[in-house]
N, CA, C and O atoms as a Tripos MOL2 file, in Angstrom:
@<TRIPOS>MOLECULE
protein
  128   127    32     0     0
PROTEIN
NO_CHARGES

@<TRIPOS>ATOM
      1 N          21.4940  -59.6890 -221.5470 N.3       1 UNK1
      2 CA         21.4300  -58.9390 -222.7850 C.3       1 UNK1
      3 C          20.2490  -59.4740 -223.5830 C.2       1 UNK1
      4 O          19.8970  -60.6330 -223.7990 O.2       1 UNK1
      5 N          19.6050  -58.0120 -224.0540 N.am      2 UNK2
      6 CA         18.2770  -59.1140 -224.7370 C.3       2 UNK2
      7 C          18.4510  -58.4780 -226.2630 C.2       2 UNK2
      8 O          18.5180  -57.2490 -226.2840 O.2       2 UNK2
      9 N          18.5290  -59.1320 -227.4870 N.am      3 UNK3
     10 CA         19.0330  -59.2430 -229.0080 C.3       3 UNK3
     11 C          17.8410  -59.3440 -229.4070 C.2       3 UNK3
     12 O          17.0530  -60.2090 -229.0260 O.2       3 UNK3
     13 N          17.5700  -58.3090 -230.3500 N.am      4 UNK4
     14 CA         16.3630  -58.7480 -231.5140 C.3       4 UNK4
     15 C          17.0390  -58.9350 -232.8870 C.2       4 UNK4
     16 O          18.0150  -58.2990 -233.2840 O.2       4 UNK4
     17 N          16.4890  -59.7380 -233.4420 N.am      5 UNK5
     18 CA         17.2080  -59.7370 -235.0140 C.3       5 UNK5
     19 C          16.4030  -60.6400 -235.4510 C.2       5 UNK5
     20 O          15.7360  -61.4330 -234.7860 O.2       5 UNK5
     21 N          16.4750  -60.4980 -236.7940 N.am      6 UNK6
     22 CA         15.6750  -61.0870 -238.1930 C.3       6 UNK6
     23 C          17.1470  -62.0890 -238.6520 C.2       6 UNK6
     24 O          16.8100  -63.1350 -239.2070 O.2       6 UNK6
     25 N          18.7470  -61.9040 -238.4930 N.am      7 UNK7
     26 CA         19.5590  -62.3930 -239.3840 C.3       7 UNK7
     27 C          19.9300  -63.9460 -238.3650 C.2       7 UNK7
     28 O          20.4720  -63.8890 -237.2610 O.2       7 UNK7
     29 N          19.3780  -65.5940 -239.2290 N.am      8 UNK8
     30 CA         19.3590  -66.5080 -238.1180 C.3       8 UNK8
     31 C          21.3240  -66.6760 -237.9050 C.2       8 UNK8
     32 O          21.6700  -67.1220 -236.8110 O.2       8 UNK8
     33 N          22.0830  -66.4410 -238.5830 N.am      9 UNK9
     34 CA         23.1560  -65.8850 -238.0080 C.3       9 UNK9
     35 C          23.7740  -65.4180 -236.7410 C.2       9 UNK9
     36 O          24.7350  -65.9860 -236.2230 O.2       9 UNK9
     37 N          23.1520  -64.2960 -236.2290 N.am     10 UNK10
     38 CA         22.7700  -63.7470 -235.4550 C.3      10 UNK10
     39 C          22.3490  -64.4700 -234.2470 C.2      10 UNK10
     40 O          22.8850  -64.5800 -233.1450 O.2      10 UNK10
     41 N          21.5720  -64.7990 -234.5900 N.am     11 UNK11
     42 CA         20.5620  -65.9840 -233.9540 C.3      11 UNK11
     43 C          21.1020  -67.3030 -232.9090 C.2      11 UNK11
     44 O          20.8010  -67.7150 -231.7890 O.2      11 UNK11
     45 N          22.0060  -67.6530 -233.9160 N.am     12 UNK12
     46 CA         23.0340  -69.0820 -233.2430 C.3      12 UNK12
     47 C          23.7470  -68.7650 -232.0340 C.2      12 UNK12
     48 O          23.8510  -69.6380 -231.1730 O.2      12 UNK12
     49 N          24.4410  -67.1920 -231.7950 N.am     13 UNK13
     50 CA         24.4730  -67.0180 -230.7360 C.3      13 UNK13
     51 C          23.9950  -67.4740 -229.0980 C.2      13 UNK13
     52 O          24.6100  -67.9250 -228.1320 O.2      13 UNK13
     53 N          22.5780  -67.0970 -229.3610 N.am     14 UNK14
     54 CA         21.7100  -66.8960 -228.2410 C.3      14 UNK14
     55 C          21.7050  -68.4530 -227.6700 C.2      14 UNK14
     56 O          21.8090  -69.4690 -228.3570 O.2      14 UNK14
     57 N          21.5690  -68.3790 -226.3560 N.am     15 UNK15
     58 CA         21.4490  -69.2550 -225.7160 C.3      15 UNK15
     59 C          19.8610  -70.2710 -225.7580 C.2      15 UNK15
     60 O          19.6260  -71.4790 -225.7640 O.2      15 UNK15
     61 N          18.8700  -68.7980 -225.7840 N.am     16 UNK16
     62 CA         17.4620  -69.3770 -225.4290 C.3      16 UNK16
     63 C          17.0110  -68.3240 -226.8640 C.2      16 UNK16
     64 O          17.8100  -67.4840 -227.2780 O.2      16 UNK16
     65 N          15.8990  -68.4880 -227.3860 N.am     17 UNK17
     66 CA         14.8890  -67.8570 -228.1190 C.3      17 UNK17
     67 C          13.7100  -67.6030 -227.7790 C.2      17 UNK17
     68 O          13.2150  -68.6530 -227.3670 O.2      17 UNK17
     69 N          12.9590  -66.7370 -227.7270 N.am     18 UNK18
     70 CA         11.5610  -66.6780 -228.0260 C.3      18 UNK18
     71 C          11.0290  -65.9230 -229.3740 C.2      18 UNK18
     72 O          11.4260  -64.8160 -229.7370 O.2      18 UNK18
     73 N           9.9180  -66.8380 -230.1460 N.am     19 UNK19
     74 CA          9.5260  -66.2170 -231.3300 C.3      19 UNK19
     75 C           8.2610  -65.2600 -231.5460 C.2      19 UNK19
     76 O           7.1640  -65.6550 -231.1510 O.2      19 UNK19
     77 N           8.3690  -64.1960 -232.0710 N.am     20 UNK20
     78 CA          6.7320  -63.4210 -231.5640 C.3      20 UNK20
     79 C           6.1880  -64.0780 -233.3060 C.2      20 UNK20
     80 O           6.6950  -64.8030 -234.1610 O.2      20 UNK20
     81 N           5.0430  -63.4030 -233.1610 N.am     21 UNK21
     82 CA          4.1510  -63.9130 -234.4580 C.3      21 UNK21
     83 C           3.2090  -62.6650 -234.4700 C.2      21 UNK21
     84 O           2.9740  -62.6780 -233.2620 O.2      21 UNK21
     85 N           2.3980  -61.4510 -234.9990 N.am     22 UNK22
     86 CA          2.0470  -60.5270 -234.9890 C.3      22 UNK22
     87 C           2.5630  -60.3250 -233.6860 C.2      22 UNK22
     88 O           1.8890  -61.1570 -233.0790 O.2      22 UNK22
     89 N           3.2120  -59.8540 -232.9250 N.am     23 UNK23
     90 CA          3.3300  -59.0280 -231.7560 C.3      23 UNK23
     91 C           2.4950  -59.9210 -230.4540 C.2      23 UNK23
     92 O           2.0540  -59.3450 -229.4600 O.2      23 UNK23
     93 N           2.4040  -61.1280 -230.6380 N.am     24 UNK24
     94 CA          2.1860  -62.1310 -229.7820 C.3      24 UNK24
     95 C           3.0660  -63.1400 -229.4070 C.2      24 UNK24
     96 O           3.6400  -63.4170 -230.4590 O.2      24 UNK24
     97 N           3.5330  -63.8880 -228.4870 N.am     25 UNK25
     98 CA          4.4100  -65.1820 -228.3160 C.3      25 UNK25
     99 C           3.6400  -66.2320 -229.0340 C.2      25 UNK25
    100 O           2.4540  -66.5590 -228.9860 O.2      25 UNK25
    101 N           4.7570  -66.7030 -229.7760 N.am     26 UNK26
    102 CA          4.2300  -67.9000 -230.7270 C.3      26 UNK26
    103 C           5.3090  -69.4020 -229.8680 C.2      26 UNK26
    104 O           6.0480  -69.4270 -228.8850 O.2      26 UNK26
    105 N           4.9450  -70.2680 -230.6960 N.am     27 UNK27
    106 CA          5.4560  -71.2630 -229.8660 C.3      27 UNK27
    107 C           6.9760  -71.3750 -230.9910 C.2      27 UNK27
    108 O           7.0950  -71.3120 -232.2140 O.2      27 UNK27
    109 N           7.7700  -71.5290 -230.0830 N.am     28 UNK28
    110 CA          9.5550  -71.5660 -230.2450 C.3      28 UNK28
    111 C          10.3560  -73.0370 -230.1490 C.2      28 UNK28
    112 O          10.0360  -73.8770 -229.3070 O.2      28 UNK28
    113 N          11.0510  -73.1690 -230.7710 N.am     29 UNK29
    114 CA         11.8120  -74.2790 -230.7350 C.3      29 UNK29
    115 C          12.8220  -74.2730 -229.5490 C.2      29 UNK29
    116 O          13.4650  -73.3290 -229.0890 O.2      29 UNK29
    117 N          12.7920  -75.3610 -229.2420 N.am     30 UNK30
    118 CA         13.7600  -76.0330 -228.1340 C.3      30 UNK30
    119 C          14.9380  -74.9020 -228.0500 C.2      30 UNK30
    120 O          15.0560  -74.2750 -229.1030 O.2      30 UNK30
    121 N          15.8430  -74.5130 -226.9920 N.am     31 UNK31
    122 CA         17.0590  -73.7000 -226.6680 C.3      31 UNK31
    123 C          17.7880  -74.4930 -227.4780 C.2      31 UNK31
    124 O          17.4330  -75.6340 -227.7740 O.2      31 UNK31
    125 N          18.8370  -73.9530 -227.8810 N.am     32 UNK32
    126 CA         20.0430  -75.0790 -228.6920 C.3      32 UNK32
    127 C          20.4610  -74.9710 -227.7790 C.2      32 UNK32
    128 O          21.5150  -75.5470 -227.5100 O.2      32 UNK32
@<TRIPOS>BOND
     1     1     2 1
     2     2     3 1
     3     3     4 2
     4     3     5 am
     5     5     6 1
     6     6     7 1
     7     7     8 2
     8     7     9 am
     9     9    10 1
    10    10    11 1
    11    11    12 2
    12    11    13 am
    13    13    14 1
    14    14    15 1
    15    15    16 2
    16    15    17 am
    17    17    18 1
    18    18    19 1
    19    19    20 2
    20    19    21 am
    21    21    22 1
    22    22    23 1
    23    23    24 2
    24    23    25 am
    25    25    26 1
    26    26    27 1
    27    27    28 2
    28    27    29 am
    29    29    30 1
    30    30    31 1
    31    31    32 2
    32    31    33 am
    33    33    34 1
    34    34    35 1
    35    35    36 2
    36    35    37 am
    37    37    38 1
    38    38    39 1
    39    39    40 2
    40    39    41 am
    41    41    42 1
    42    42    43 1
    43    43    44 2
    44    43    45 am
    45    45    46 1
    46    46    47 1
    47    47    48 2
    48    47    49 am
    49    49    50 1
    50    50    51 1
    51    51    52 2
    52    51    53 am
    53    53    54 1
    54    54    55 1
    55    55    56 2
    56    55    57 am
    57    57    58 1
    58    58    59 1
    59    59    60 2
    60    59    61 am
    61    61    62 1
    62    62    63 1
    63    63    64 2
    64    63    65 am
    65    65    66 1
    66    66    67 1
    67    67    68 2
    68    67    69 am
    69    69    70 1
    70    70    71 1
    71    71    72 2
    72    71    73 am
    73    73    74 1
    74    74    75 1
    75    75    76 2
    76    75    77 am
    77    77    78 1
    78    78    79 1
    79    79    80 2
    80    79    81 am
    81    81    82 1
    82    82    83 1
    83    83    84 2
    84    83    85 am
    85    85    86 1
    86    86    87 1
    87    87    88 2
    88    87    89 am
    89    89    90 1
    90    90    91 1
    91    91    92 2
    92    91    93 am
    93    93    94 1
    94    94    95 1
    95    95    96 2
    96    95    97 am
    97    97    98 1
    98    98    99 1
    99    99   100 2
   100    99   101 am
   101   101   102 1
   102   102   103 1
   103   103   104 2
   104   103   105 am
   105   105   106 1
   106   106   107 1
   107   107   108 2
   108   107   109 am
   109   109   110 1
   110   110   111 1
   111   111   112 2
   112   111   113 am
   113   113   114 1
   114   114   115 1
   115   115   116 2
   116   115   117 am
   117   117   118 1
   118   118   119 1
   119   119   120 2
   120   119   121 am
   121   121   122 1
   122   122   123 1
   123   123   124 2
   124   123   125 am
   125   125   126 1
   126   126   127 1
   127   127   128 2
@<TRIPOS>SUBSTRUCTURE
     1 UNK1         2 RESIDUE 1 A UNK
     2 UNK2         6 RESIDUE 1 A UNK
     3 UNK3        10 RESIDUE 1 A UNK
     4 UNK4        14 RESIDUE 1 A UNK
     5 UNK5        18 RESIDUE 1 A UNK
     6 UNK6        22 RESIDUE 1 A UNK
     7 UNK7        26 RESIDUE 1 A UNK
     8 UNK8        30 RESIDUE 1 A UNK
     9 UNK9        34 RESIDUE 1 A UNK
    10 UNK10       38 RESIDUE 1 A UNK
    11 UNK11       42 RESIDUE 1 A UNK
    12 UNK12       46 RESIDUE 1 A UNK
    13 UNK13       50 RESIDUE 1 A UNK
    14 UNK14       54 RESIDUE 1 A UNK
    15 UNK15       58 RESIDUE 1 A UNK
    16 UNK16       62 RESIDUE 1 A UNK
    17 UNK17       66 RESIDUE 1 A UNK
    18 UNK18       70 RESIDUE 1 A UNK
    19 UNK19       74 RESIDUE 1 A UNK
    20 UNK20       78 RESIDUE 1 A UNK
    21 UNK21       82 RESIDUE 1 A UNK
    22 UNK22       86 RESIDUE 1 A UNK
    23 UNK23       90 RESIDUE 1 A UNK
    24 UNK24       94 RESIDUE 1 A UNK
    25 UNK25       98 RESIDUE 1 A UNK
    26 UNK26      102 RESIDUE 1 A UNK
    27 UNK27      106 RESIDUE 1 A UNK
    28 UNK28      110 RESIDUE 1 A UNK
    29 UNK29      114 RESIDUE 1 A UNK
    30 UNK30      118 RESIDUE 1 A UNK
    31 UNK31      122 RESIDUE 1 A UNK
    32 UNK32      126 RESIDUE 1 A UNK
Protein backbone atom coordinates (compact mmCIF):
# COMPACT_ATOMS: atom_id res chain seq x y z
CA UNK A 1 0.00 0.00 0.00
CA UNK A 2 1.53 3.25 -0.92
CA UNK A 3 -0.03 6.51 1.49
CA UNK A 4 0.55 10.06 0.65
CA UNK A 5 -0.22 12.52 3.35
CA UNK A 6 0.83 15.88 4.73
CA UNK A 7 -0.95 14.78 8.45
CA UNK A 8 2.55 13.38 10.54
CA UNK A 9 -0.23 11.42 12.35
CA UNK A 10 -0.84 9.65 9.57
CA UNK A 11 2.58 9.26 9.09
CA UNK A 12 3.53 7.08 12.34
CA UNK A 13 1.82 4.42 10.72
CA UNK A 14 4.14 3.70 7.89
CA UNK A 15 6.74 1.43 8.22
CA UNK A 16 9.38 3.20 5.79
CA UNK A 17 9.10 6.97 4.40
CA UNK A 18 10.32 8.70 1.58
CA UNK A 19 10.32 12.61 1.50
CA UNK A 20 9.93 14.52 -1.95
CA UNK A 21 11.08 18.25 -1.90
CA UNK A 22 9.75 20.13 -5.20
CA UNK A 23 8.76 16.86 -6.85
CA UNK A 24 12.30 15.44 -6.32
CA UNK A 25 13.57 12.74 -3.58
CA UNK A 26 15.00 14.61 -0.81
CA UNK A 27 16.95 12.90 1.81
CA UNK A 28 14.53 11.11 4.63
CA UNK A 29 14.99 10.10 8.02
CA UNK A 30 15.80 6.71 9.22
CA UNK A 31 12.45 4.02 8.99
CA UNK A 32 11.05 4.09 12.59
Amino acid sequence: IIMVTHDPKAAEYATHTIHLDKGELADAPAAH
